[in-house]
C-alpha positions as CSV (number, residue, x, y, z in Angstrom):
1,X,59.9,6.3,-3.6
2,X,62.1,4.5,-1.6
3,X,65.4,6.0,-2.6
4,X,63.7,9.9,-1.8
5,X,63.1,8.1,1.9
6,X,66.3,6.6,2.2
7,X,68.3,10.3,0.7
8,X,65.7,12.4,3.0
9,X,66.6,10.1,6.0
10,X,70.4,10.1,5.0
11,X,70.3,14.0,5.2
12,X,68.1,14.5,8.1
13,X,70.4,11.7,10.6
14,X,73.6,12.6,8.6
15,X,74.1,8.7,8.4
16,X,74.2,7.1,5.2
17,X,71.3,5.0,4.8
18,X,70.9,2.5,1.8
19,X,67.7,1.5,-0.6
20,X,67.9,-2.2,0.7
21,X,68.4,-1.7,4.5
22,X,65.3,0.2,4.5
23,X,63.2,-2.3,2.9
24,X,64.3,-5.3,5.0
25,X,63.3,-2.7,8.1
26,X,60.2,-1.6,6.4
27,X,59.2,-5.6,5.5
28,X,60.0,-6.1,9.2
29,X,58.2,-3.4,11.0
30,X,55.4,-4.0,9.0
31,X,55.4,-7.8,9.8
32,X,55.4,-6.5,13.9
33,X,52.6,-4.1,13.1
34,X,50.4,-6.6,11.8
35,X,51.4,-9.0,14.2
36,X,50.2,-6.8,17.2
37,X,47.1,-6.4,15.6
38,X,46.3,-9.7,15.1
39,X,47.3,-10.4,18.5
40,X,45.2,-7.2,19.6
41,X,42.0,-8.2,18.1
42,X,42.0,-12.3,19.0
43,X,43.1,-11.5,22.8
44,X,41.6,-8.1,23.0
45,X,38.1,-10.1,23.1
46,X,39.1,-12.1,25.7
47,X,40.2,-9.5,27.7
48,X,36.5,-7.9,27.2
49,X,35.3,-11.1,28.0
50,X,36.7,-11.6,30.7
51,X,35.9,-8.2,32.3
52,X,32.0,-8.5,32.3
């Protein structure tokens, strides 16, 4: 699956785009994703918190 993502994003940029730079960028991404969140839903209450 990840070779089709890398070849579909190599055609669509015209840059070539290799199996292993995509994964580091995937593990990383998701790594910020689920960072936010975390940092959404533990400060996100004390935001509510502090609004009422």
């Amino acid at each position: 699956m990840m070779a089709a993502l890398a070849k579909a994003i190599s055609r669509a940029t015209k840059i070539d785009v290799e199996v292993e730079t995509l994964k580091v960028l995937v593990i990383f991404s998701g790594a910020g994703l689920l960072l936010s969140l975390v940092a959404a839903m533990i400060y996100g209450q004390a935001v509510t918190a502090a609004l009422f």
